[in-house]
C-alpha positions as CSV (number, residue, x, y, z in Angstrom):
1,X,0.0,0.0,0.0
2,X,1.5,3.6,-0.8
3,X,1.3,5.4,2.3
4,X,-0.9,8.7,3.1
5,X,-3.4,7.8,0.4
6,X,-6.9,8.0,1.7
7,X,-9.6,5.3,0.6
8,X,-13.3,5.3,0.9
9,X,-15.5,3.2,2.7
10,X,-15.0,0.4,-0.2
11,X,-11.3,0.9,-0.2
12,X,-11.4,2.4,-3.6
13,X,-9.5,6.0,-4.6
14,X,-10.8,7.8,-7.9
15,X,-7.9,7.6,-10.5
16,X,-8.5,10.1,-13.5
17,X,-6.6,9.5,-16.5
18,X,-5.2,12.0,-18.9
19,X,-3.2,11.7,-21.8
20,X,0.4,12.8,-20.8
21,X,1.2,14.5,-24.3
22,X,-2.7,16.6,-24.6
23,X,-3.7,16.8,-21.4
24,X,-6.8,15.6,-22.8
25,X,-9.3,13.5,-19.5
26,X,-9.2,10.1,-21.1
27,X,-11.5,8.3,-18.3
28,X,-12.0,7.8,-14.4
29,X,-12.0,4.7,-12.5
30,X,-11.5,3.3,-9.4
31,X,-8.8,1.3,-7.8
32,X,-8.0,0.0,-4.7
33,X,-4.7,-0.8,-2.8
34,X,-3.8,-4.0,-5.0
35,X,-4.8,-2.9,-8.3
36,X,-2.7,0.6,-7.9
37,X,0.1,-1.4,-6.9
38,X,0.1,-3.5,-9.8
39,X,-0.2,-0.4,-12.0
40,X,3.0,0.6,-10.8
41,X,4.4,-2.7,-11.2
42,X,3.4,-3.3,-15.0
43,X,3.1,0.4,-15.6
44,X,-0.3,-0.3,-17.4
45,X,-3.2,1.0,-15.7
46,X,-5.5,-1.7,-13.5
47,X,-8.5,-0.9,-12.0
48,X,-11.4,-2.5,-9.6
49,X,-14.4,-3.1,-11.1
50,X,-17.2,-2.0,-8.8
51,X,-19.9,-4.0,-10.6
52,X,-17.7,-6.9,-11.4
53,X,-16.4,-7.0,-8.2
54,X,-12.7,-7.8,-9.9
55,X,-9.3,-6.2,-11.2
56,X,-9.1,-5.7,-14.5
57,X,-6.1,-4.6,-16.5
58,X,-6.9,-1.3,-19.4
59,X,-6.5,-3.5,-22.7
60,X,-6.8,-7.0,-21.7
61,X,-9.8,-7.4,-24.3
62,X,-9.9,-4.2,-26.5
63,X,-5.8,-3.7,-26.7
64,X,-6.4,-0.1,-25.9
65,X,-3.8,-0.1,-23.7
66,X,-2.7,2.8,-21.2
67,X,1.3,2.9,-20.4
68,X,1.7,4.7,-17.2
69,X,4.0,7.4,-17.5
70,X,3.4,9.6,-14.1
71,X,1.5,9.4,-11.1
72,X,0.4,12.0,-9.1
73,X,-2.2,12.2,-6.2
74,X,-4.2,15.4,-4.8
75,X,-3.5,17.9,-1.5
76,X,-6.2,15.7,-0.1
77,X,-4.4,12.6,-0.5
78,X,-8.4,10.3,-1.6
79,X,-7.8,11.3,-5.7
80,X,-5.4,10.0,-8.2
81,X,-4.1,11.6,-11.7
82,X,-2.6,9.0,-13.5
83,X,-0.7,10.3,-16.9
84,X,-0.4,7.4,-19.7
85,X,0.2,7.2,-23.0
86,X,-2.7,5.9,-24.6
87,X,-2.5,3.0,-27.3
88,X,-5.0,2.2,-29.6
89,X,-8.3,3.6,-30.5
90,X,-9.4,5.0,-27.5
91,X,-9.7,4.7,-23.8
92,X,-13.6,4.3,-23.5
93,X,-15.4,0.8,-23.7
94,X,-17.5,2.7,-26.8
95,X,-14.9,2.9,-28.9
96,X,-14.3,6.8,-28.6
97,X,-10.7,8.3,-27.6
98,X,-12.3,9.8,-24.1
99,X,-15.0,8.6,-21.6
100,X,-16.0,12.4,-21.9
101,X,-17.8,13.2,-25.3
102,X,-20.8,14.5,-24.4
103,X,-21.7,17.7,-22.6
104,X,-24.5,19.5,-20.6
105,X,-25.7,23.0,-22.6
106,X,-25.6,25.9,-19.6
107,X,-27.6,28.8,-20.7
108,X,-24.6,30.5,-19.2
109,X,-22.1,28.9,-21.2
């Protein structure tokens, strides 16, 4: 377990993912103790499924893989930003580059 990080109730910590070379917010997931620790062991991005109830490693069936090039963690120490390199098509299960295509119109925007 890396020390100081804070875990929720589950003993999951929210890891964003960005592309290192855009900046661009690829996805979010969750991972637990384990799975981060393996992350930094491969340096390919694991996660816990919540619904699954599992590990699963970024690629394993789509080969969209995500090479871990930094991690960092917030001044609260319960969120991760993990920078990879993303390979393949994209990082969401729908086949687009980012989790986050769509938007909410704001009348103020």
């Amino acid at each position: 377990m890396i020390p100081g990080l804070k875990y929720n109730e589950q003993g999951l910590i929210p890891a964003v993912i960005q592309d290192v070379n855009s900046g661009e917010v690829l996805m979010m997931a969750y991972m637990n103790a384990a799975s981060l620790e393996k992350t930094v062991e491969l340096g390919k991005t694991c996660f816990w499924s919540r619904s699954r109830q599992e590990f699963w490693t970024k690629g394993e069936t789509s080969g969209n893989v995500q090479l871990v090039r930094e991690i960092l963690y917030d001044c609260d120490e319960d969120t991760l930003l993990i920078k990879v390199e993303q390979k393949g098509s994209g990082a969401c299960h729908t086949g687009k580059r980012t989790c986050f295509y769509r938007k909410i119109e704001s009348a103020g925007a």
